[in-house]
C-alpha positions as CSV (number, residue, x, y, z in Angstrom):
1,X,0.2,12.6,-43.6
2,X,-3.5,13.5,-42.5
3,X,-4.0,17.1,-41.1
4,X,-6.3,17.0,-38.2
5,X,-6.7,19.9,-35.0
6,X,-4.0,20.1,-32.4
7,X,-6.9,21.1,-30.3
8,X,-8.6,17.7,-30.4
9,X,-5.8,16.4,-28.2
10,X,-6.2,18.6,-25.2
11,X,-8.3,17.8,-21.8
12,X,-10.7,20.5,-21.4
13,X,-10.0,22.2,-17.9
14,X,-12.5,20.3,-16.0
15,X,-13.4,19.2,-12.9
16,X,-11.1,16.1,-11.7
17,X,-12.6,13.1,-11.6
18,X,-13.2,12.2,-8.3
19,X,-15.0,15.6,-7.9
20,X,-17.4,14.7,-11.1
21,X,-21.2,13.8,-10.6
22,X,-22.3,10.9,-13.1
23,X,-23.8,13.4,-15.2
24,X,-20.5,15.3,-15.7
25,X,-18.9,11.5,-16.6
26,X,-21.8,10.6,-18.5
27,X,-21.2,13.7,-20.7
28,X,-17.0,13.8,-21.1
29,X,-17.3,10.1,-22.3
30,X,-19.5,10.8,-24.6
31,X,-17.1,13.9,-26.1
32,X,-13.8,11.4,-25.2
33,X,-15.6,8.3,-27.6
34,X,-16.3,10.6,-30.3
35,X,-12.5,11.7,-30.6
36,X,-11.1,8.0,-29.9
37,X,-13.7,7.9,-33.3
38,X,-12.5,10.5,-34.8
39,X,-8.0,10.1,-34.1
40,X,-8.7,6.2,-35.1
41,X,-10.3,7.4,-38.5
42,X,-6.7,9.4,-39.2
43,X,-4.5,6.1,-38.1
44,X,-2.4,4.7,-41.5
45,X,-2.2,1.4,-42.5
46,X,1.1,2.0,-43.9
47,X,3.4,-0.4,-42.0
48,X,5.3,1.5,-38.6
49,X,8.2,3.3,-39.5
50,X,12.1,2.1,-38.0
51,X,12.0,4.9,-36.0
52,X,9.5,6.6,-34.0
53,X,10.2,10.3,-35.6
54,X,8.5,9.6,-39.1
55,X,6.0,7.6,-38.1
56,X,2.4,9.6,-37.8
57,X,0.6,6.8,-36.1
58,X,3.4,6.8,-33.0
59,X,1.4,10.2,-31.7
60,X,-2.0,9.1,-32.6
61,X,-2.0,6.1,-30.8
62,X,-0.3,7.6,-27.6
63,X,-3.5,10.0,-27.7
64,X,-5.6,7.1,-28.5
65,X,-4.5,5.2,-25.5
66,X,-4.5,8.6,-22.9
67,X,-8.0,9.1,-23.8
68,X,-8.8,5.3,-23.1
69,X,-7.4,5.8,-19.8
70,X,-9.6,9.0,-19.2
71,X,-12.7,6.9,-19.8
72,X,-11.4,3.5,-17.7
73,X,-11.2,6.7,-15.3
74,X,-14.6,8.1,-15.8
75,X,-15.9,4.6,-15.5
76,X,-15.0,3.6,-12.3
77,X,-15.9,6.7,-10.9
78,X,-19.5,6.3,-12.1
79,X,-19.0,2.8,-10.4
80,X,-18.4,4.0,-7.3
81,X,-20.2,6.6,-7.3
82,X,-23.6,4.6,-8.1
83,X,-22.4,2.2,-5.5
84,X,-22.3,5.3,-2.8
85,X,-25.5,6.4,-4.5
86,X,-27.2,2.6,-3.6
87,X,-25.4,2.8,-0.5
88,X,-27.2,5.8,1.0
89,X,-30.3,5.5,-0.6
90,X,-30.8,1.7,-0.8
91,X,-30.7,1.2,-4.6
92,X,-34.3,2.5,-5.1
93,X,-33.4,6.7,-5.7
94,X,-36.1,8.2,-7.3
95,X,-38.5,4.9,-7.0
């Protein structure tokens, strides 16, 4: 079974997400694609075990899949915050 740091799965204490400027988005996906990279790289091809308790790709795709929901997360509030963003200062910011 691959070894790999326990660590890897934890969310930093951060800001929440609806407090998060798109600079603070911007940067956690780009940490949150590098470990999707990095657990997919440890997933077996070895076909699923019967049950869930030997399997070692059962906990790396639950991880997986919770850090794919943090960035669905992260990028709708980049959406919405560049459509509050075009909102107040009519799309042109810095033109």
């Amino acid at each position: 079974m691959p070894t790999f740091d326990e660590a890897c799965f934890e969310f930093p204490d951060k800001t929440p997400v609806a407090q998060m400027t798109i600079a603070q988005c911007n940067e956690e996906k780009i940490e949150n694609t590098k470990q999707i990279a990095r657990l997919t790289k440890y997933l077996t091809d070895q076909p699923p075990a019967l049950n869930n308790v030997t399997d070692p790709n059962v906990l790396l795709k639950a991880k997986i899949a919770e850090r794919e929901a943090r960035e669905k997360e992260l990028d709708k509030r980049i959406a919405t915050a560049n459509k509050w963003s075009d909102s107040v200062f009519g799309g042109n910011a810095g033109a």
